[in-house]
PyMOL Python script that loads the backbone (N, CA, C, O; Angstrom):
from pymol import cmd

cmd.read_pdbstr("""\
ATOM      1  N   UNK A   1       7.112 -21.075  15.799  1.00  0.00           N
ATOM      2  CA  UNK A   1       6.437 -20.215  16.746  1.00  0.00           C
ATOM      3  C   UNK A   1       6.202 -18.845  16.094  1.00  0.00           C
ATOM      4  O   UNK A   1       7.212 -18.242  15.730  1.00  0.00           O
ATOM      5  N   UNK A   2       5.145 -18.342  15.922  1.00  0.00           N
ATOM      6  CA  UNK A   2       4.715 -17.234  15.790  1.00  0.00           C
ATOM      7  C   UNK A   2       4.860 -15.600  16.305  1.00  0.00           C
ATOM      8  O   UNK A   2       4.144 -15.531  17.304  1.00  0.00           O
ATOM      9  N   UNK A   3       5.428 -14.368  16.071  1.00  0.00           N
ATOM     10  CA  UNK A   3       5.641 -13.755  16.720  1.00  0.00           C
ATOM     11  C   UNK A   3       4.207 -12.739  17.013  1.00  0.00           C
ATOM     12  O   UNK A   3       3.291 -12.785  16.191  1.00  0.00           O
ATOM     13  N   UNK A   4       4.130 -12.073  17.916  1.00  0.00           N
ATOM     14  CA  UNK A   4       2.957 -10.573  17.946  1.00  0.00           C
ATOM     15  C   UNK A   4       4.337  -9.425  17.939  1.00  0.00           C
ATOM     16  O   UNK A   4       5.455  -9.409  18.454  1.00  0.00           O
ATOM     17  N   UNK A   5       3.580  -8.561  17.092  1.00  0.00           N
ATOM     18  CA  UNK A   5       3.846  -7.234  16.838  1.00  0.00           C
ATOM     19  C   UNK A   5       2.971  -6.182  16.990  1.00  0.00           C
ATOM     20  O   UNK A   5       1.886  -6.228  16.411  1.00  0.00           O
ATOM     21  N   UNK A   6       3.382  -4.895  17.932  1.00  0.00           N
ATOM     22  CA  UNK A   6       2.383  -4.352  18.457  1.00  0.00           C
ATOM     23  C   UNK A   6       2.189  -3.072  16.968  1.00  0.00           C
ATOM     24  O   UNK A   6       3.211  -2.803  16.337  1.00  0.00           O
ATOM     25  N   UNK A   7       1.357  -2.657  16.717  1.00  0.00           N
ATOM     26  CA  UNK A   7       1.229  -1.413  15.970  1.00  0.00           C
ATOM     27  C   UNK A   7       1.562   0.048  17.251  1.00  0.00           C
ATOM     28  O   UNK A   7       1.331   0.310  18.431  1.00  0.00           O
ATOM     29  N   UNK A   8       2.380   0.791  15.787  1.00  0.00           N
ATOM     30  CA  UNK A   8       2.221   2.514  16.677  1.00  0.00           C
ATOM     31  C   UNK A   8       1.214   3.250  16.112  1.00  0.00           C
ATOM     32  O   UNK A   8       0.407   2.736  15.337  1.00  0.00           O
ATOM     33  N   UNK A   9       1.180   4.537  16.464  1.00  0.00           N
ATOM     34  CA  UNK A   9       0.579   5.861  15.699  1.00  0.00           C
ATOM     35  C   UNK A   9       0.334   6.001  13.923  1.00  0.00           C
ATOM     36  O   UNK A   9       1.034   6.733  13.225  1.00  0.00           O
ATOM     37  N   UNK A  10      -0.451   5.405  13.554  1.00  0.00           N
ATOM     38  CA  UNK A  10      -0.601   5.849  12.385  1.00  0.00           C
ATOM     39  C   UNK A  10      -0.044   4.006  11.284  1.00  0.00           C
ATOM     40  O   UNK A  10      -0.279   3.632  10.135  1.00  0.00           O
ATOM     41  N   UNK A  11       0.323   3.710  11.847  1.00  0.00           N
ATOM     42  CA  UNK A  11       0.834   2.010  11.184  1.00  0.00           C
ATOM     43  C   UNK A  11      -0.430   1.903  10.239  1.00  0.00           C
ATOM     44  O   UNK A  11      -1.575   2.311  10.437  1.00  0.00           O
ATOM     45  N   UNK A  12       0.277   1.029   8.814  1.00  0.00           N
ATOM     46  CA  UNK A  12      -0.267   0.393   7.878  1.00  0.00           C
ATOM     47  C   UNK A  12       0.327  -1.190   8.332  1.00  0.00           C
ATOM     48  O   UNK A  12       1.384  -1.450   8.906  1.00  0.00           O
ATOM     49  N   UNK A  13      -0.653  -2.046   7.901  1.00  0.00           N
ATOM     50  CA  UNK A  13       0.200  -3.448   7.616  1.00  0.00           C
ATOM     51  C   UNK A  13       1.644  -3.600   7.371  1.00  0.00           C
ATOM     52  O   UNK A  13       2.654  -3.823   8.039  1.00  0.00           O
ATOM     53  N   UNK A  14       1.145  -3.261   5.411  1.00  0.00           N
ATOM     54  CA  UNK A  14       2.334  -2.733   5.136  1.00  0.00           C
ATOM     55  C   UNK A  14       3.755  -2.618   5.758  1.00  0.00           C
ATOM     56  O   UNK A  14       4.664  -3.447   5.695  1.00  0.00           O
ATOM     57  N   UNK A  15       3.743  -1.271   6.439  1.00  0.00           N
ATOM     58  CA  UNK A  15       4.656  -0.628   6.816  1.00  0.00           C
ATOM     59  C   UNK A  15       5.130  -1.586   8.253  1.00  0.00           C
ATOM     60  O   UNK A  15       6.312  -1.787   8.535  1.00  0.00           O
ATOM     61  N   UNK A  16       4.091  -2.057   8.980  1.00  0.00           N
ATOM     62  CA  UNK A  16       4.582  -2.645  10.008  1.00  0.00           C
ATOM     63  C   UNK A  16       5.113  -3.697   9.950  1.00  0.00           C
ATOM     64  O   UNK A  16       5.690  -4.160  10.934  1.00  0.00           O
ATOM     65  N   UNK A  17       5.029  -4.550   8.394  1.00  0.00           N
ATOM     66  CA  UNK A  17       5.470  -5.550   8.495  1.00  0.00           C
ATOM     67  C   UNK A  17       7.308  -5.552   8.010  1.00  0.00           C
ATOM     68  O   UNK A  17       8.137  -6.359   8.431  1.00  0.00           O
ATOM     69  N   UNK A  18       7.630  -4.151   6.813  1.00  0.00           N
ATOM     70  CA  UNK A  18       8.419  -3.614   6.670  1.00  0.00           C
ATOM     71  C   UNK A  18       9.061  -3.477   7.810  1.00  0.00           C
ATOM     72  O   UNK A  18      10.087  -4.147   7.934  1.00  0.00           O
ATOM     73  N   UNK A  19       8.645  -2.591   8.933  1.00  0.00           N
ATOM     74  CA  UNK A  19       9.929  -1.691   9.427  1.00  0.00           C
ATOM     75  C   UNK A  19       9.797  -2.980  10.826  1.00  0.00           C
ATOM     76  O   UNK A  19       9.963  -2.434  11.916  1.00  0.00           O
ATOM     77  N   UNK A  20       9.650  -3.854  10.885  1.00  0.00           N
ATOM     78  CA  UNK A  20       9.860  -4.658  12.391  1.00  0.00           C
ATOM     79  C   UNK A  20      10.977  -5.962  11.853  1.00  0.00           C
ATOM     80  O   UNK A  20      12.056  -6.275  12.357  1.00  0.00           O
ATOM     81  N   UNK A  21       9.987  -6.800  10.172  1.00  0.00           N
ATOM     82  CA  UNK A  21      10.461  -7.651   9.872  1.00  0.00           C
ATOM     83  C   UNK A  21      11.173  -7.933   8.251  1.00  0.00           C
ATOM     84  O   UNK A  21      11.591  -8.999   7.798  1.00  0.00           O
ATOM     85  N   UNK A  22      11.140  -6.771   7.691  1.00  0.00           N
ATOM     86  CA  UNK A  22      11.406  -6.418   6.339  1.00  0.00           C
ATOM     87  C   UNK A  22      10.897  -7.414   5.414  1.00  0.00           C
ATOM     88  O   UNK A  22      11.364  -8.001   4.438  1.00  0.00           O
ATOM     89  N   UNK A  23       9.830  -7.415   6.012  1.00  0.00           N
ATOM     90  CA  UNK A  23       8.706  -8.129   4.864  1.00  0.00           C
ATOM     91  C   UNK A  23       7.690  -7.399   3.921  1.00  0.00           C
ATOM     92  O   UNK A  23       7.075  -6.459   4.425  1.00  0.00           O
ATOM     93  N   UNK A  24       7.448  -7.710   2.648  1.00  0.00           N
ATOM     94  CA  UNK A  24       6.908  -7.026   1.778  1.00  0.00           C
ATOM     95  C   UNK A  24       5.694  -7.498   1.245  1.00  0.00           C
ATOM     96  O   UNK A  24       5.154  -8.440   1.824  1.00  0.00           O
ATOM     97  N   UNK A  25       5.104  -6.953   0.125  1.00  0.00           N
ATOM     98  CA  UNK A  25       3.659  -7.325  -0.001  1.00  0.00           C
ATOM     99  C   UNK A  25       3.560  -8.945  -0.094  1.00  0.00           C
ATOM    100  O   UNK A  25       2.487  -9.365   0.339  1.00  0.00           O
ATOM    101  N   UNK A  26       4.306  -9.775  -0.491  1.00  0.00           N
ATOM    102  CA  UNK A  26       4.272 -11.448  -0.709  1.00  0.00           C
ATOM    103  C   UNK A  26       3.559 -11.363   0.466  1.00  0.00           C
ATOM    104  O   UNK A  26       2.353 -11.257   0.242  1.00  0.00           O
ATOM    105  N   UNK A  27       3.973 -11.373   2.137  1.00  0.00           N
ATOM    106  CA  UNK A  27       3.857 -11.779   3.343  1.00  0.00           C
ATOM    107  C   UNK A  27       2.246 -11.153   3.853  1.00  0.00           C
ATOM    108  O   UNK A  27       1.698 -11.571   4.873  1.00  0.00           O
ATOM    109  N   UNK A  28       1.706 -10.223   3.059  1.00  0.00           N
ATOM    110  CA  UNK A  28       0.362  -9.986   3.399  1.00  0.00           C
ATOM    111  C   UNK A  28      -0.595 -10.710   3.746  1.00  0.00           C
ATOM    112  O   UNK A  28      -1.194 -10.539   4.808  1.00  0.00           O
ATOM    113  N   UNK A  29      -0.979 -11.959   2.588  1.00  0.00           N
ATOM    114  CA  UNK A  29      -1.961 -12.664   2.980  1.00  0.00           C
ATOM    115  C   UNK A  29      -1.681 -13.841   3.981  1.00  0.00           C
ATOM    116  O   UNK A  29      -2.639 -14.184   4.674  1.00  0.00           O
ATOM    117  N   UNK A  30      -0.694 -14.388   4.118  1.00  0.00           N
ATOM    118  CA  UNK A  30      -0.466 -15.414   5.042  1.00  0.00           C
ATOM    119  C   UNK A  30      -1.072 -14.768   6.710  1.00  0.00           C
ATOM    120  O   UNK A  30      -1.880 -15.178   7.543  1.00  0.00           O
ATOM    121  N   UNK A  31       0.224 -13.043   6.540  1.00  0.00           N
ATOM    122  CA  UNK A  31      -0.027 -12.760   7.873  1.00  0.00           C
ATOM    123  C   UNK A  31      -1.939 -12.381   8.164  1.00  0.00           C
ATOM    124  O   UNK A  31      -2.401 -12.726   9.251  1.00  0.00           O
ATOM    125  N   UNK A  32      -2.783 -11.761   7.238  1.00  0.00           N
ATOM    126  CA  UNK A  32      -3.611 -11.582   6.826  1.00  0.00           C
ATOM    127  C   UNK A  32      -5.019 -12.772   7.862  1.00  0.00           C
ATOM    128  O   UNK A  32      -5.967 -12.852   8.643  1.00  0.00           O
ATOM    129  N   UNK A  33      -3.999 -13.441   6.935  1.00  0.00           N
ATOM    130  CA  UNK A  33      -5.341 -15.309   7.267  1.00  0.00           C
ATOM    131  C   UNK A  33      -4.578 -15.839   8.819  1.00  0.00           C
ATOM    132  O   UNK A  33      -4.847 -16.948   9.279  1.00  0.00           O
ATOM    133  N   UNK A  34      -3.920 -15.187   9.297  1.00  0.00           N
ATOM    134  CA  UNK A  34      -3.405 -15.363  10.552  1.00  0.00           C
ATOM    135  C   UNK A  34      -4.479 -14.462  11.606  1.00  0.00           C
ATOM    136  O   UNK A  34      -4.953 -15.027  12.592  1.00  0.00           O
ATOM    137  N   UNK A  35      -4.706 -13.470  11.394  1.00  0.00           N
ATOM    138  CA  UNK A  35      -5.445 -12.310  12.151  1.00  0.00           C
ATOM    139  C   UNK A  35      -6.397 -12.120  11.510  1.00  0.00           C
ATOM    140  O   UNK A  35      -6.375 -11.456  10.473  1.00  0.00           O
ATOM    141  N   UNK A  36      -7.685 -12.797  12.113  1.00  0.00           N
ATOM    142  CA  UNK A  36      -8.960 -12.592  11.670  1.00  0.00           C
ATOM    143  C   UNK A  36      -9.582 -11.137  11.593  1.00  0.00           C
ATOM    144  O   UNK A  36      -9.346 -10.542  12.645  1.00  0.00           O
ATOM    145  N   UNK A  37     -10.155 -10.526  10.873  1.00  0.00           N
ATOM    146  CA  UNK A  37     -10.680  -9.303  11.071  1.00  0.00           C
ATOM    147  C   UNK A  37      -9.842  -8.308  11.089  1.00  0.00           C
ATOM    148  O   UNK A  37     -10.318  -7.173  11.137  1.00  0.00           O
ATOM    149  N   UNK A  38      -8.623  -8.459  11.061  1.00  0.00           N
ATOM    150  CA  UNK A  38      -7.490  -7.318  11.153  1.00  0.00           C
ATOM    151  C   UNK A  38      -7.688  -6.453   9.823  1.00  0.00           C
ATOM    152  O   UNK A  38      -7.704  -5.229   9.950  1.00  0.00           O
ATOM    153  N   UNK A  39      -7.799  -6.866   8.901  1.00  0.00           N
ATOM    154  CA  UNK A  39      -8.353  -5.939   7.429  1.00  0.00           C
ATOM    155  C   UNK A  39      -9.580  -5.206   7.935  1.00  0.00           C
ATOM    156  O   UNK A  39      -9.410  -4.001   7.748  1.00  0.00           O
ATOM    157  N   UNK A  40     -10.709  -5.452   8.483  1.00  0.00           N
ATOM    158  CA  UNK A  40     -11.936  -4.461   8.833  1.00  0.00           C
ATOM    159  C   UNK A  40     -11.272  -3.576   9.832  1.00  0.00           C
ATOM    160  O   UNK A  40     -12.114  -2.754  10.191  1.00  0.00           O
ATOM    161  N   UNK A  41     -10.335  -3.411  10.334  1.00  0.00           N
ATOM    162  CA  UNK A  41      -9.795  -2.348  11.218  1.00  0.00           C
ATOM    163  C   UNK A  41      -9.474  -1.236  10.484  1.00  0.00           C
ATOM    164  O   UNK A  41      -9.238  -0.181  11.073  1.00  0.00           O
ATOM    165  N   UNK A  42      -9.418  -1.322   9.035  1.00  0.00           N
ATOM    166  CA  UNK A  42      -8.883  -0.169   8.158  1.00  0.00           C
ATOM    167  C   UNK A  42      -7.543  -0.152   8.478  1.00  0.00           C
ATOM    168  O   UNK A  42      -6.728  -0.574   9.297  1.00  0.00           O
ATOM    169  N   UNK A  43      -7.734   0.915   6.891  1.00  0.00           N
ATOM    170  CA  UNK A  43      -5.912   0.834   6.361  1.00  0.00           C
ATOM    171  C   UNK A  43      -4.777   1.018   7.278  1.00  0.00           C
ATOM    172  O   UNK A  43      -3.645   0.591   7.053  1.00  0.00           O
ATOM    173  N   UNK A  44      -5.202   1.798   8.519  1.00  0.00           N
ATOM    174  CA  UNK A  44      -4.778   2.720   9.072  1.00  0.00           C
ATOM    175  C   UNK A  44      -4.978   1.599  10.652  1.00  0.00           C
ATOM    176  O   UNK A  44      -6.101   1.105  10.752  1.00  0.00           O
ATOM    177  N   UNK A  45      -4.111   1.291  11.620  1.00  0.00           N
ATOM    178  CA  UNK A  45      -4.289   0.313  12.174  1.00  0.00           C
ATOM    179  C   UNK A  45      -4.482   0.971  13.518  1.00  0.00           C
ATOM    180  O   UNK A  45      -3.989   2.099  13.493  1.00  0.00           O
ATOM    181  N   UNK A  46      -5.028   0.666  14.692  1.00  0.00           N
ATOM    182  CA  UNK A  46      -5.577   1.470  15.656  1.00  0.00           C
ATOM    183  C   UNK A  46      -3.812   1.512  16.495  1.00  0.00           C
ATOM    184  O   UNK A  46      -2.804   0.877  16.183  1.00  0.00           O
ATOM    185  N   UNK A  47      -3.973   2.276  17.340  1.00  0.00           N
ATOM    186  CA  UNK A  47      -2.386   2.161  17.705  1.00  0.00           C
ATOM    187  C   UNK A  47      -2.713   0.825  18.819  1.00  0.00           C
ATOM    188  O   UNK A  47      -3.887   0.505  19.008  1.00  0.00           O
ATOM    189  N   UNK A  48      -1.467   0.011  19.601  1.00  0.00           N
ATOM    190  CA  UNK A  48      -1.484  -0.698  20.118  1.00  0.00           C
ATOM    191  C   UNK A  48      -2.487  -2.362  19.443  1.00  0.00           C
ATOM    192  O   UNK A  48      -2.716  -3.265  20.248  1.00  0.00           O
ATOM    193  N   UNK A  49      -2.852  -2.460  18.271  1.00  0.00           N
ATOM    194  CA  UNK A  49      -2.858  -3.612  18.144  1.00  0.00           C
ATOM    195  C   UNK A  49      -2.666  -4.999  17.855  1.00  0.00           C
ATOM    196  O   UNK A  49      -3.238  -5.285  16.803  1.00  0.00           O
ATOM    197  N   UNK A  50      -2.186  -5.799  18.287  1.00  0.00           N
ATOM    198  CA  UNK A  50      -1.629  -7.130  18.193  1.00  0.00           C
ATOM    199  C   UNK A  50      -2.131  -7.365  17.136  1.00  0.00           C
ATOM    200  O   UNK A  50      -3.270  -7.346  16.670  1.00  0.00           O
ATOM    201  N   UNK A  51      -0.837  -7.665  16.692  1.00  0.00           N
ATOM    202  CA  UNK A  51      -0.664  -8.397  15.119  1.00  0.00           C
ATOM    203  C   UNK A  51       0.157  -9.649  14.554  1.00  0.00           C
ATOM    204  O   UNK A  51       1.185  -9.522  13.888  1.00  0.00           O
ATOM    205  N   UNK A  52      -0.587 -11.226  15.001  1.00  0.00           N
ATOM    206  CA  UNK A  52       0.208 -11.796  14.774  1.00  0.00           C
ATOM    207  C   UNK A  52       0.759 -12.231  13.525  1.00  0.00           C
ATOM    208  O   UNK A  52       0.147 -12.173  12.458  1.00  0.00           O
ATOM    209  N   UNK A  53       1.990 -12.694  13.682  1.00  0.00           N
ATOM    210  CA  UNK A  53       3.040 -12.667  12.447  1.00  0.00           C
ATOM    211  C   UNK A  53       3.197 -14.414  12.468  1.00  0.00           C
ATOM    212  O   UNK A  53       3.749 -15.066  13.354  1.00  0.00           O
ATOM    213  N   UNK A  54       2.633 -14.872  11.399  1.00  0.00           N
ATOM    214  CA  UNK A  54       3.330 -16.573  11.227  1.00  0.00           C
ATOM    215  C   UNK A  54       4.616 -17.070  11.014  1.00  0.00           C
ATOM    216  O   UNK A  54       5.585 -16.311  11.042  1.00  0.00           O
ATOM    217  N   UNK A  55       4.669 -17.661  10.909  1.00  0.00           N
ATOM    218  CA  UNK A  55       5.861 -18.489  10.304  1.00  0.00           C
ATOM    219  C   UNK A  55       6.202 -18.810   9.225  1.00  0.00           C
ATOM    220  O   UNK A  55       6.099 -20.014   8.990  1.00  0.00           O
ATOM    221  N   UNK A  56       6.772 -17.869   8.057  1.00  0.00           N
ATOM    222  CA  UNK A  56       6.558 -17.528   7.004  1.00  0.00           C
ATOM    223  C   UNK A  56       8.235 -18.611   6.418  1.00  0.00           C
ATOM    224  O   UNK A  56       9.357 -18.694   6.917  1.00  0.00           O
ATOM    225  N   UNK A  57       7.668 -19.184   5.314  1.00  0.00           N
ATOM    226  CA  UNK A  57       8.647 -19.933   4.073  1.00  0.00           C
ATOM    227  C   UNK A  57       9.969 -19.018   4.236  1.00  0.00           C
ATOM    228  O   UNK A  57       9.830 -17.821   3.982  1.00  0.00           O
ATOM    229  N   UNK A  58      11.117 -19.438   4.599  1.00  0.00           N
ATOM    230  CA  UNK A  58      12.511 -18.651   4.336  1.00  0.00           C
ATOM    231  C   UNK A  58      12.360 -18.129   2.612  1.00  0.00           C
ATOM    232  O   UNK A  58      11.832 -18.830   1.749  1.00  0.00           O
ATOM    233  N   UNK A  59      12.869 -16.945   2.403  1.00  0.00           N
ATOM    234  CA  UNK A  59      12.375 -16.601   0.728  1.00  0.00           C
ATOM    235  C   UNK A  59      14.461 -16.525   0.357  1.00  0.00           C
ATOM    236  O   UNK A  59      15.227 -16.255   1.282  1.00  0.00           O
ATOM    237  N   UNK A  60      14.784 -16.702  -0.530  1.00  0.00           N
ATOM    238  CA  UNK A  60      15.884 -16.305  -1.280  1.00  0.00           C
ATOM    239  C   UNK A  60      16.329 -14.677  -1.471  1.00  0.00           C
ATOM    240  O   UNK A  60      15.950 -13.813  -2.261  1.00  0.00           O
ATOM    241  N   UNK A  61      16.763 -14.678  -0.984  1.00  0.00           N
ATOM    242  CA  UNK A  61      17.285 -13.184  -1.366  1.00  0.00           C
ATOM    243  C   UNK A  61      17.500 -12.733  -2.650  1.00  0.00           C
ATOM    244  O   UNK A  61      18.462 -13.072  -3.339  1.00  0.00           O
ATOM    245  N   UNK A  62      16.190 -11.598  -3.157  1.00  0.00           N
ATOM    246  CA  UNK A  62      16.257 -11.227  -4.751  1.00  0.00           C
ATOM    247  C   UNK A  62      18.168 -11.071  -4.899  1.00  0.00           C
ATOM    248  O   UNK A  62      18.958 -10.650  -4.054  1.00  0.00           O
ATOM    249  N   UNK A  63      18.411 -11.541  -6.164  1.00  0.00           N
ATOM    250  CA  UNK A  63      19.538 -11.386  -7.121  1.00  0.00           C
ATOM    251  C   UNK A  63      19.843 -10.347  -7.696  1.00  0.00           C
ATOM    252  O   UNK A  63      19.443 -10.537  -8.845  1.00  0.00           O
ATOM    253  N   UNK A  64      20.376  -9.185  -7.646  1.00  0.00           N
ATOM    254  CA  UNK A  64      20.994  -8.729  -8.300  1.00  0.00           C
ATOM    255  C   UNK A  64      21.869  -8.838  -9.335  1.00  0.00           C
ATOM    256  O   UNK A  64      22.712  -9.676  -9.015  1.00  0.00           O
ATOM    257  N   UNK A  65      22.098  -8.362 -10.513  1.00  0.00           N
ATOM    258  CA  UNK A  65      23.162  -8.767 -11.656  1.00  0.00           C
ATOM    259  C   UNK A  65      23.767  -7.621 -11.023  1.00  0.00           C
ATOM    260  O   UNK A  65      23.145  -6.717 -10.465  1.00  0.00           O
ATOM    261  N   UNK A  66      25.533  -7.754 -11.195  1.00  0.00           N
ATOM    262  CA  UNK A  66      26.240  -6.759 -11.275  1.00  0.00           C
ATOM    263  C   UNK A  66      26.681  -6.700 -12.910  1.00  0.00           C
ATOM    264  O   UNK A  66      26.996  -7.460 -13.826  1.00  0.00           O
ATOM    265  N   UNK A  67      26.445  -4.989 -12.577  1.00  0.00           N
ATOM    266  CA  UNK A  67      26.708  -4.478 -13.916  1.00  0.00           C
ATOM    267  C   UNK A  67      28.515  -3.528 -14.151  1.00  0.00           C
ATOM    268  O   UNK A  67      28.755  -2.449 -13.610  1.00  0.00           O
ATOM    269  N   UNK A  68      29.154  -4.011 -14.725  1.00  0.00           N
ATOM    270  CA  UNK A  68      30.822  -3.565 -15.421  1.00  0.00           C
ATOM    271  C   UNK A  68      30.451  -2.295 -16.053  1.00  0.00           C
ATOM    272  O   UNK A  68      29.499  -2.348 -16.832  1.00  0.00           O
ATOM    273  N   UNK A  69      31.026  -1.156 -15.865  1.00  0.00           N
ATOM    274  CA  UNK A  69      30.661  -0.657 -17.202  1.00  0.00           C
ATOM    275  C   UNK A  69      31.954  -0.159 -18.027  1.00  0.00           C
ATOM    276  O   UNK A  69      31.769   0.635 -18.949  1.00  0.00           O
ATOM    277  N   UNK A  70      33.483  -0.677 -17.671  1.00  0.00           N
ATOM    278  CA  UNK A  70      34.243  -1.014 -18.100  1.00  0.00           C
ATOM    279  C   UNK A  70      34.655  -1.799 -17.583  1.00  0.00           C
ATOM    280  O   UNK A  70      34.549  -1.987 -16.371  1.00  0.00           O
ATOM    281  N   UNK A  71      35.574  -2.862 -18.818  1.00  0.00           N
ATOM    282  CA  UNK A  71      36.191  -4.039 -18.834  1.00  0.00           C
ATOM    283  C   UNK A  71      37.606  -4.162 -18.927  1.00  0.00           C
ATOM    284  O   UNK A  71      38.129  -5.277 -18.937  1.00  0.00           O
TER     285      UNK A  71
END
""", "prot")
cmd.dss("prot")
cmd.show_as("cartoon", "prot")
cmd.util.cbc("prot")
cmd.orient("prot")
């Protein structure tokens, strides 16, 4: 099931997809080809508009190496 996410004041994609679902540029085009025409709205997203969010592949959590710096 798909969620909607509303935009605020001043929202990028980007950022909205960051600060709701801590998703990063990977998740652009899926959500993208989900919401027709949502790119001709400009960068800058009108406030209040529905933005649906798919059902995106579970991703792995990037790896970190831990680094010793004595042994």
């Amino acid at each position: 099931m798909a969620d909607i996410l509303t935009t605020r004041q001043g929202d990028t994609l980007d950022e909205l997809l960051w600060r709701e679902r801590g998703l990063g540029p990977e998740a652009l085009d899926a959500v993208l080809a989900a919401n027709p025409g949502l790119a001709e709205r400009g960068p800058t997203l009108p406030i209040g508009t529905p933005v649906t969010l798919p059902v995106l592949a579970a991703q792995a959590p990037p790896v970190r190496e831990t680094v010793q710096l004595w042994s």
